[in-house]
VEXMARGU-609982 format. One line per field, with one value per residue (C-alpha): x, y, z; residue in one letter. Coordinates in nm, 3 decimals, decimal comma. Layout:
N
u <- X:...;
v <- Y:...;
w <- Z:...;
torgu <- A:...;
//
This chain:
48
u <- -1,453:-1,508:-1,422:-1,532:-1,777:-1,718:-2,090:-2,224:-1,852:-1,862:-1,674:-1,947:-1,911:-1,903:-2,132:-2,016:-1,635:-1,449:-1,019:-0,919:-0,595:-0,515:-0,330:0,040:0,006:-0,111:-0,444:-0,750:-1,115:-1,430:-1,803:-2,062:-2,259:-2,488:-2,681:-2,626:-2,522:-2,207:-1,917:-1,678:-1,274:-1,025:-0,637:-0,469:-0,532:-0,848:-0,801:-0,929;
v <- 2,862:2,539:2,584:2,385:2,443:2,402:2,428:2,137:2,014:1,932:2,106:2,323:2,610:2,954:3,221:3,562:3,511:3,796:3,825:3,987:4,013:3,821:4,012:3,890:4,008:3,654:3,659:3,469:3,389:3,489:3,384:3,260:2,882:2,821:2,609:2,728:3,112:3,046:3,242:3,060:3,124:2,960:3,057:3,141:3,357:3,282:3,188:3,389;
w <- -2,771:-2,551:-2,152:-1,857:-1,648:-1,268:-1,186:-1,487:-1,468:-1,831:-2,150:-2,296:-2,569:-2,380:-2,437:-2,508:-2,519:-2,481:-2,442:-2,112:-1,952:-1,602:-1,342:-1,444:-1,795:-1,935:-2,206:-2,089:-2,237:-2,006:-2,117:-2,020:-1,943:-2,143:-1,942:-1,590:-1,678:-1,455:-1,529:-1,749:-1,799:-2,007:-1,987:-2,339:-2,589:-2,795:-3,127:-3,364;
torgu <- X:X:X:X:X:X:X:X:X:X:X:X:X:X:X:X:X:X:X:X:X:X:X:X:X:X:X:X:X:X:X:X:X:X:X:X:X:X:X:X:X:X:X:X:X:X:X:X;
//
């Protein structure tokens, strides 16, 4: 899944995306950068 990356501030693909859930109930994508190893996060559910 593609997210962008405040630290390279470009869209890059993320690293070990996994689905969490924010606090208001809403699904989100976290990973990683796989350039900088910042921590990447992308509201929605991911597509499977």
């Amino acid at each position: 899944m593609e997210a962008y990356c405040l630290k390279c501030r470009e869209k890059r693909e993320m690293l070990n995306a996994t689905p969490i859930t924010m606090k208001n109930g809403k699904p989100a994508t976290e990973g990683k950068c796989p350039v900088c190893g910042t921590r990447m996060f992308k509201i929605g559910a991911a597509k499977a």
